[in-house]
DRENZAMI-570909 format. One record per residue (C-alpha): x, y, z; residue in one letter. Coordinates in steps of 0.001 Angstrom, whole numbers, padded with zeros to 6 digits, always signed. Layout:
XYZA ...
***
This chain:
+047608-011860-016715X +045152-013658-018579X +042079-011621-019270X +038574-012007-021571X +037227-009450-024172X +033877-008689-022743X +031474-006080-022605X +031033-003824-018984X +027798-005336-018745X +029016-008382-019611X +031713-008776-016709X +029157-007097-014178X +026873-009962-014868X +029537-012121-014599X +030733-010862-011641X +027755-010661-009287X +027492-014493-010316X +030740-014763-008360X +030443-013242-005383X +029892-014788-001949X +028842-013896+001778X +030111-016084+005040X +029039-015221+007911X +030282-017780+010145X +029481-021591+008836X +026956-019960+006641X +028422-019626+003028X +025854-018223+000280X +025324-016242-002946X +025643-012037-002437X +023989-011739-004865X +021205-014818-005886X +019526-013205-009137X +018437-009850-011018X +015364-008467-011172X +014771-005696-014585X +012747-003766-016575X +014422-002945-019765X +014322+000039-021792X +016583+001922-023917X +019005+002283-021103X +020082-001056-020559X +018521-003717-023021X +021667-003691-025111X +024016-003526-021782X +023100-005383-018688X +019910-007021-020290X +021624-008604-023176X +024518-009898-020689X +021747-011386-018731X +020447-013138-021793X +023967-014462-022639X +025128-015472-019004X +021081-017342-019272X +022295-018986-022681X +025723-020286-021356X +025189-020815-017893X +021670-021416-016926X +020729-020743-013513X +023859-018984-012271X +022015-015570-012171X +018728-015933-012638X +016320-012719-014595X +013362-011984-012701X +011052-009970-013764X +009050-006921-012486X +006420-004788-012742X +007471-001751-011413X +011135-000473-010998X +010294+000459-006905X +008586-002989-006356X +011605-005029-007581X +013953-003031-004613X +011354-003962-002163X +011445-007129-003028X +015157-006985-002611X +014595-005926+000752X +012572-008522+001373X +015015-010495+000865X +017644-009684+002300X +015698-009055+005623X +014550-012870+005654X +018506-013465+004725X +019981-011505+007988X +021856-008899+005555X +023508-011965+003786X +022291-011840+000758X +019978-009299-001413X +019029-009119-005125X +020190-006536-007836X +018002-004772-009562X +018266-002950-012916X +016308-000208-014844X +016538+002027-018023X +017034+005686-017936X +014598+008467-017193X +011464+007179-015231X +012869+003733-015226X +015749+004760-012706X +013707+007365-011289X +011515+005000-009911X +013556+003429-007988X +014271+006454-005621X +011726+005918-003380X +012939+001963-002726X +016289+003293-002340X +015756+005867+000429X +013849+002832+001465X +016726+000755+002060X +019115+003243+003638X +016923+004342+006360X +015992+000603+007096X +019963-000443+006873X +019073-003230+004529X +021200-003992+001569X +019907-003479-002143X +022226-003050-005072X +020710-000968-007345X +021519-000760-011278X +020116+002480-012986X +021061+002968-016420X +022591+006256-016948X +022323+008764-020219X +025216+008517-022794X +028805+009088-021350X +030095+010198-024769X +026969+012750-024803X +026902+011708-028712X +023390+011956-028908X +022973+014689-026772X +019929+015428-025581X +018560+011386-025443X +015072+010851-024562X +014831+011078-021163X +017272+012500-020764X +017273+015275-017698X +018164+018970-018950X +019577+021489-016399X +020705+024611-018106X +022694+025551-014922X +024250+022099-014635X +024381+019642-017720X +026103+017062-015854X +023677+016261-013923X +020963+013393-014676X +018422+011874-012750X +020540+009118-011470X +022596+011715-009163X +019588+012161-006840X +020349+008245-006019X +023541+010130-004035X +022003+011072-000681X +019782+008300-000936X +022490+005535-001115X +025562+004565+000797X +027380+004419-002005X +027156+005711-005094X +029475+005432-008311X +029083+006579-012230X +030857+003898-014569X +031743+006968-016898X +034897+004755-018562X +034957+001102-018955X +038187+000396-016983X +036922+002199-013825X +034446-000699-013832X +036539-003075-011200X +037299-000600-008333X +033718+000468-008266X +032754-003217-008384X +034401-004294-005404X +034100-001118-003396X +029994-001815-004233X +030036-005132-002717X +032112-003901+000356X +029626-001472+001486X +026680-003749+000341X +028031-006325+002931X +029360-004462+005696X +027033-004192+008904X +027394-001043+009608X +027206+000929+006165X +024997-001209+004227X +021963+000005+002257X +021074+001251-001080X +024449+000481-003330X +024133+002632-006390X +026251+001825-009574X +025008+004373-011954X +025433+003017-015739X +025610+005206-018848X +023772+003693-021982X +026948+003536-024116X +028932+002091-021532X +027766-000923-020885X +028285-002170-023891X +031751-000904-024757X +034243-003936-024784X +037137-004062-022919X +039860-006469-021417X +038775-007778-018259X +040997-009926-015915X +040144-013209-015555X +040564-012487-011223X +038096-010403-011463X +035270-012929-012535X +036814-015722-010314X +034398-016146-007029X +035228-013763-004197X +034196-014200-000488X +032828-011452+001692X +032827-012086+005290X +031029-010701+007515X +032458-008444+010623X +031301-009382+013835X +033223-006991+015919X +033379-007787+020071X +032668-005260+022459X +036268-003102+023298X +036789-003699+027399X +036677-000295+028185X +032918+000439+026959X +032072-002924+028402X +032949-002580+031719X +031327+000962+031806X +028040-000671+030520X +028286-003529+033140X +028711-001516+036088X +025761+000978+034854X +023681-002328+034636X +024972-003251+037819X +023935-000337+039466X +020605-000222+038120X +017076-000692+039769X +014871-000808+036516X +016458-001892+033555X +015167-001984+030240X +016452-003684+027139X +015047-002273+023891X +015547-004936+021190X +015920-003584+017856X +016935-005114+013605X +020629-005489+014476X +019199-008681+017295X +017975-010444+014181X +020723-009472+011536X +023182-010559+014059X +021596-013797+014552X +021420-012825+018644X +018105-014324+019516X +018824-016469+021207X +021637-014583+023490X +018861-012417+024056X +016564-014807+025148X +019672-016107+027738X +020488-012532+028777X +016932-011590+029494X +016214-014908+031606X +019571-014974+033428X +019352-011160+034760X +015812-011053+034645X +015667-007972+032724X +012175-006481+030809X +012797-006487+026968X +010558-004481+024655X +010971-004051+020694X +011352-001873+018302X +009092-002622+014470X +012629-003977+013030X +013181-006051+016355X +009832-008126+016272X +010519-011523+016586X +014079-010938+018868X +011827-012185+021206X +008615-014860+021374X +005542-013161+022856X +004845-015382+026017X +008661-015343+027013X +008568-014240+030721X +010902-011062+029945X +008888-009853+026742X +006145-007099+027341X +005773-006245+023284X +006544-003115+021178X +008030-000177+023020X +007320+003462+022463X +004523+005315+020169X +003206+002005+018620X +004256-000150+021707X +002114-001762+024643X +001186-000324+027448X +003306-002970+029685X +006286-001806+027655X +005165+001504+027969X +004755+001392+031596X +008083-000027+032720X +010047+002134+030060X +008745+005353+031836X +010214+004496+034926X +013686+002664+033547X +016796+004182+035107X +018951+001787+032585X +017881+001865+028877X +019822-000875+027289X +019284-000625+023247X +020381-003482+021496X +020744-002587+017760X +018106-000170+017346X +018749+002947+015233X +015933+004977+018082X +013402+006272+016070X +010995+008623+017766X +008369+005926+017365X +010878+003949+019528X +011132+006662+022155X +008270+008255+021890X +009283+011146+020725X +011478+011178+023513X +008645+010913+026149X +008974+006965+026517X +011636+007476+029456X +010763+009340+032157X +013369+008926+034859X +014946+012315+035203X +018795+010771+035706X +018368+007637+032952X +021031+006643+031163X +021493+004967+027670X +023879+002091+027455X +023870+001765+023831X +025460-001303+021653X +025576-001357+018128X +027820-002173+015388X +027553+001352+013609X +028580+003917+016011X +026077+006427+014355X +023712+004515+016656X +025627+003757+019541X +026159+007653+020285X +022473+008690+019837X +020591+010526+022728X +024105+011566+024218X +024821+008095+025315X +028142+008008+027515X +028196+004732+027440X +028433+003715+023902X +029562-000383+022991X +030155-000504+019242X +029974-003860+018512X +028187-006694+017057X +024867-007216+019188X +025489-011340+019475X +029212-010879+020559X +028115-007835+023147X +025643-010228+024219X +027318-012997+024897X +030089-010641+026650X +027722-008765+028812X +025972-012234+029883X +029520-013746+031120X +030223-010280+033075X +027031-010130+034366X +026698-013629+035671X +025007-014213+038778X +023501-010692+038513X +019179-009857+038416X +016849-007753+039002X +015246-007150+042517X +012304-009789+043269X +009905-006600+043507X +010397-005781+040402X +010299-008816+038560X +006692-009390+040081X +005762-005704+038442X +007590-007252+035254X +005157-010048+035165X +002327-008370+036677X +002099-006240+033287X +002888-008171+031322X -000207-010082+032242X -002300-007276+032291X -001930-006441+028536X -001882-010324+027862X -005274-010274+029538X -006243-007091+027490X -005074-008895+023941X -007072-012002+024737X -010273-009439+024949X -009331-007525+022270X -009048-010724+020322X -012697-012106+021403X -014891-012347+018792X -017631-009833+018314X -019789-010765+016204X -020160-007151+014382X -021000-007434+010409X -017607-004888+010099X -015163-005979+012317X -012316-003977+013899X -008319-004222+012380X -007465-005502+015580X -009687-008439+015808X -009092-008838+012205X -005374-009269+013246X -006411-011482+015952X -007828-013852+013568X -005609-014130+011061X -003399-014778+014001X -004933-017397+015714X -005107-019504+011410X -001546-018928+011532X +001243-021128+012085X +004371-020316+014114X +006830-020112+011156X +004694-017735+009085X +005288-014369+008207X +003341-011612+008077X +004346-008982+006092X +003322-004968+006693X +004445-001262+006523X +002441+001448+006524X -000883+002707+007978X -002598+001855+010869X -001784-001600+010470X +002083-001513+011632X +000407-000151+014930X -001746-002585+016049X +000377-005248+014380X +003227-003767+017033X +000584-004230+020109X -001079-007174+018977X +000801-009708+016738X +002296-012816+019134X +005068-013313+017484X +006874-017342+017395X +009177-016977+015394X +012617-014849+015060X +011734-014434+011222X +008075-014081+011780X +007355-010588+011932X +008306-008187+008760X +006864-004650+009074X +008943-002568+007296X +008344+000670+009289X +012069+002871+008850X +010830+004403+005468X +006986+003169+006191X +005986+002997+002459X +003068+002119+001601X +002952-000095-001249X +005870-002163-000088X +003287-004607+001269X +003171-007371-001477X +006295-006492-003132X +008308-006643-000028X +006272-010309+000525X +007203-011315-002551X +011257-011060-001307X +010028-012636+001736X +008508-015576-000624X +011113-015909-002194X +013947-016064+000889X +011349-018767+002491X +009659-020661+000330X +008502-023132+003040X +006656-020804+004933X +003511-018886+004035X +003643-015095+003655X +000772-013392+004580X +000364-009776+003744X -001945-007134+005389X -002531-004182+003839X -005029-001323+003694X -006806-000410+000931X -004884+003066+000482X -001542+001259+000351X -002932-001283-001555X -003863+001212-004449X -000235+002495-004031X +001243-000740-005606X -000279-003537-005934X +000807-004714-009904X +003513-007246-008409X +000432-009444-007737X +001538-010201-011843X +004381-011135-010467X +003449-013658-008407X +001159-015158-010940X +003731-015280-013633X +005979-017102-010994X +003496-018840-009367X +005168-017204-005785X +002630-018141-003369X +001553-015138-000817X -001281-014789+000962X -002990-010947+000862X -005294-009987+003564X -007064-006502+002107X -008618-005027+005243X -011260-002555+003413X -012196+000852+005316X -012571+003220+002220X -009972+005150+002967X -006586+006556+004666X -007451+005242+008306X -004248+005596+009788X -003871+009367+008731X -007728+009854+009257X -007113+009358+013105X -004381+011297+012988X -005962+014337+011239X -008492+013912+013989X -005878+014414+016734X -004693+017629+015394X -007889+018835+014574X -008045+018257+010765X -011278+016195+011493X -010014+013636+008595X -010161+016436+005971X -008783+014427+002304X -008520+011040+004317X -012034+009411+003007X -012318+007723-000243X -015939+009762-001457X -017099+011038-004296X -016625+014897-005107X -019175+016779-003268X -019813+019672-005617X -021478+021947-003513X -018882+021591-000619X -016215+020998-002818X -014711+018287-000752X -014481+014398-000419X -015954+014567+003185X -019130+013334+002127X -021021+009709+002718X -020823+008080-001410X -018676+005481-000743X -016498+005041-004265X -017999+002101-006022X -014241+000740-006020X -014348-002903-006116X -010718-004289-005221X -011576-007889-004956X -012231-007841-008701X -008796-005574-009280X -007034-009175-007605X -009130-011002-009507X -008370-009675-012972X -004633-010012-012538X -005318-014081-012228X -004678-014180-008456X -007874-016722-006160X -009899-014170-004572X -011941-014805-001274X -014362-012019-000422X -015750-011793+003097X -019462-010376+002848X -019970-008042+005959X -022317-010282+007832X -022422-011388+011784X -020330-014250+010249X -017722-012276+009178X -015012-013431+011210X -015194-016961+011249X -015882-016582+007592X -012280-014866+007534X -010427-017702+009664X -011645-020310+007096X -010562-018185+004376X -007072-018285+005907X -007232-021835+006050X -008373-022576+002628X -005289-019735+001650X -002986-021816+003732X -003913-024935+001863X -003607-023815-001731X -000648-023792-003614X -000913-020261-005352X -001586-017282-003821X -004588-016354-002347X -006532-012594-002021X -008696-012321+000717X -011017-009057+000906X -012548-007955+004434X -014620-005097+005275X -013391-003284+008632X -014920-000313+011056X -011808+001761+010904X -013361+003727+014082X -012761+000797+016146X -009502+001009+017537X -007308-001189+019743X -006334-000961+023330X -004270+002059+024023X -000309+001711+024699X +000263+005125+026034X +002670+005900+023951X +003213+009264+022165X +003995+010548+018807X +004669+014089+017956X +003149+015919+015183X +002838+019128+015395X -000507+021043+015650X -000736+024614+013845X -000418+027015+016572X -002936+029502+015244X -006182+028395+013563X -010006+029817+013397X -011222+026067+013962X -012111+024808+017272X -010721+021142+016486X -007614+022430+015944X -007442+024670+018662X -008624+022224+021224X -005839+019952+019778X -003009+022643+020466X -003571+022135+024090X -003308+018745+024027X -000316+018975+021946X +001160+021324+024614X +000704+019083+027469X +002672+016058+025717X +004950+018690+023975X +005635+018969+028181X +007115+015653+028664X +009795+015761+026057X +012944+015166+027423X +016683+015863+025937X +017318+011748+026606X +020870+012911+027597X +022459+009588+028617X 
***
């Protein structure tokens, strides 16, 4: 066996360099570059095998820098969202507070079942130097560093404690990273004085290695059950979710959906499964969803969910289907999912395959001709109801959701517009016509605010013909906003949209719902007699000028009657530049957009000396009324 003296970081490097995804005709890279901070942990290991892999093969790996360790797995997810699950980035950090910041991005990954592989250097195996700075101390457990609380975070998670154990935890790494149905935050934990121990590694191991994809088809059994429950039903519903996209199954959607003339609504992580004027497609479904969604979901006797993980912003916290004897016919490739809510009728399978299965067994089959005219009677009602939403207003501080409808409408089809957290993903959900599969990219699994222009970045960089345009509020902005160097230093064109409301909007309405009356949601100066931030001194924050100091073109929209046809031409003059573009707009975050009827449950303290909050218990009560089990 012929082997090569190298270092564990070394033939890691080397390694990821090597490896390969199909998925059908499409071949490409696992893993397409590294992004790092480097510290104590891993400049010696990983980051000097970086350097040397740079020196003797340029461009096989590529180092990308970052400035923050959480940003750079966002960006990963990005990525790999843009990429179907094909592909995703590695990212590496030092020990301590480098690793630990990547916790939140991990957690971010798992719940949204994208793949990241994450690299966090580890303390010293040999515990030599024992304590190392930053090193984590547990009297009750010295083992234990901060790179174990990656464990319930990730779907996998490995310690390189001894050089050799490297290559099982390699491969078993990349198996999970590119497996449908367990893929997510990949953890390889790295001690310090590991990675740059030498050892013999086999020259097999560094040779490229192809991953394919499964694409498992639907068993018989569960397939037949499903078709004769569709069959049987009146008023279907298909609830589109990610696993329509990372399958690649838009367009057996869009065949199903026409053929049997079923309703479709989507979930955040299904935007795009369908375009917004196809005949079947009434929008987002459930808490965030439209009211056309909304309204044919409450009386569906069939729930068909196509790759959705169902959230309770998907059913509403379980109020979204109202039909006392529904039943869930549920296909997915992870069977986690395709059991939820009780389903009997499980298909675990790969959405495109169960598609095009269901679509041969179902041929000839459709809905009744009265309910195909309700179908398209509302989905015309809320298509009427966007258009006036949309229509401009003329008002010096414009609402988000005519702020949405103009950056819309300066749009083209192929662009992207990047969100997750807020009240943005909301209205985005209602309001954004989505033309394209790829189009829409609100991260809303982990909702994290901050992921906004880090996660655009990974979108940049997995499309670099289209134009990225992030939306963010200023309280996520403030979160994270330092990968704008990023961009800069790369010259990675996004476009931001900053919608200004001084303040947590999204959380401010929702305080007001359970009769917190936006208590610690308002950016204000200390009041020192009341002791609170609920005052009316507006924080002399100017954001406009934080984008402009990190080098980024800034466009600020003065609140005037021509504010928004001052924002459309600043889209257009962000569309035609060649580096990224910050455009600041003052909103009314009081002025809210049509109402979807959906429901979201957060509870309401059930004893309180405020009227607010007692007034809100009762409303609570009567939604906390239409929960159902979901039994299916």
């Amino acid at each position: 066996m012929t082997t090569k003296r190298m270092t564990v970081g070394q033939a890691l490097v080397e390694f990821l360099a090597n490896q390969w995804t199909v998925d059908g005709d499409v071949r490409e890279r696992t893993i397409p570059g590294v992004f790092g901070i480097f510290g104590h942990g891993n400049v010696a290991g990983v980051g000097q095998a970086l350097k040397q892999l740079h020196v003797e093969r340029p461009g096989l790996l590529p180092y990308h820098q970052a400035r923050n360790e959480q940003a750079m797995v966002h960006q990963a997810v990005g990525f790999a969202r843009m990429h179907r699950r094909r592909a995703t980035f590695a990212s590496t950090a030092s020990v301590g507070p480098g690793a630990a910041n990547m916790l939140t991005a991990a957690a971010l990954a798992t719940t949204n079942r994208l793949p990241a592989l994450l690299l966090p250097s580890d303390t010293f195996a040999t515990r030599v130097s024992d304590p190392v700075l930053q090193q984590l101390e547990l009297p009750h457990d010295t083992s234990i560093q901060v790179t174990d609380a990656f464990r319930p975070l990730s779907r996998f998670f490995d310690r390189v404690d001894l050089p050799e154990q490297l290559f099982s935890i390699a491969l078993s790494a990349l198996r999970v990273l590119t497996d449908p149905a367990e893929t997510g935050a990949v953890t390889i934990a790295l001690p310090e004085d590991v990675q740059a121990e030498a050892l013999d590694v086999p020259e097999e191991f560094l040779r490229p290695r192809e991953w394919h994809l499964r694409r498992p088809v639907p068993e018989r059994g569960p397939l037949d059950r499903a078709v004769a429950a569709i069959r049987a039903a009146k008023r279907p519903v298909i609830v589109a979710g990610g696993g329509v996209l990372y399958a690649g199954a838009e367009g057996r959607l869009d065949e199903f959906a026409r053929l049997t003339g079923i309703p479709v609504g989507t979930t955040q992580a299904g935007g795009g499964s369908l375009v917004w004027d196809h005949p079947q497609y009434l929008g987002g479904i459930g808490a965030t969803g439209t009211a056309a969604a909304n309204a044919i979901a409450a009386e569906a006797d069939v729930v068909i969910g196509i790759g959705t993980r169902y959230s309770d912003f998907t059913t509403a916290s379980r109020t979204a289907f109202q039909d006392p004897r529904v039943t869930f016919v549920n296909v997915n490739i992870a069977s986690f999912d395709a059991y939820k809510h009780g389903s009997q009728l499980p298909v675990v399978a790969d959405a495109r395959e169960a598609l095009e299965a269901l679509t041969a067994a179902l041929s000839g089959h459709s809905v009744k001709s009265a309910y195909a005219e309700r179908i398209a009677t509302e989905k015309a009602r809320w298509d009427a109801l966007v258009d006036e939403t949309f229509a401009p207003s003329g008002l010096a501080l414009p609402g988000q959701p005519e702020i949405i409808g103009t950056v819309q409408r300066a749009s083209d089809p192929t662009d992207v517009v990047v969100q997750a957290a807020g009240s943005l993903p909301g209205d985005l959900h209602k309001l954004w016509r989505v033309r394209d599969p790829l189009g829409y990219h609100v991260e809303y699994a982990f909702s994290c605010m901050g992921y906004e222009i880090a996660g655009g970045l990974g979108v940049k960089r997995a499309a670099p013909d289209r134009d990225v345009i992030v939306m963010v509020g200023d309280g996520s902005y403030l979160m994270l906003h330092t990968e704008l160097v990023t961009a800069v230093a790369e010259g990675i064109k996004i476009i931001v949209v900053l919608i200004q409301n001084h303040g947590f909007a999204s959380i401010g309405h929702l305080s007001e719902t359970v009769g917190a009356d936006r208590f610690g949601t308002l950016y204000r100066r200390l009041d020192r007699d009341a002791l609170d931030f609920q005052g009316d001194e507006i924080l002399p924050v100017d954001l406009a000028m934080n984008a402009r100091s990190y080098g980024i073109d800034v466009i600020e929209i003065d609140p005037t009657a021509d504010a928004i046809p001052a924002l459309a031409r600043a889209v257009a003059t962000a569309k035609a530049s060649t580096t990224s573009t910050f455009i600041h707009v003052n909103s009314d975050p009081l002025i809210y957009g049509p109402e979807g009827d959906g429901w979201w449950d957060v509870p309401v303290a059930q004893v309180s000396t405020l009227d607010s909050t007692r007034a809100a218990l009762d409303s609570y009560r009567e939604q906390r009324a239409r929960q159902r089990p979901l039994l299916g």
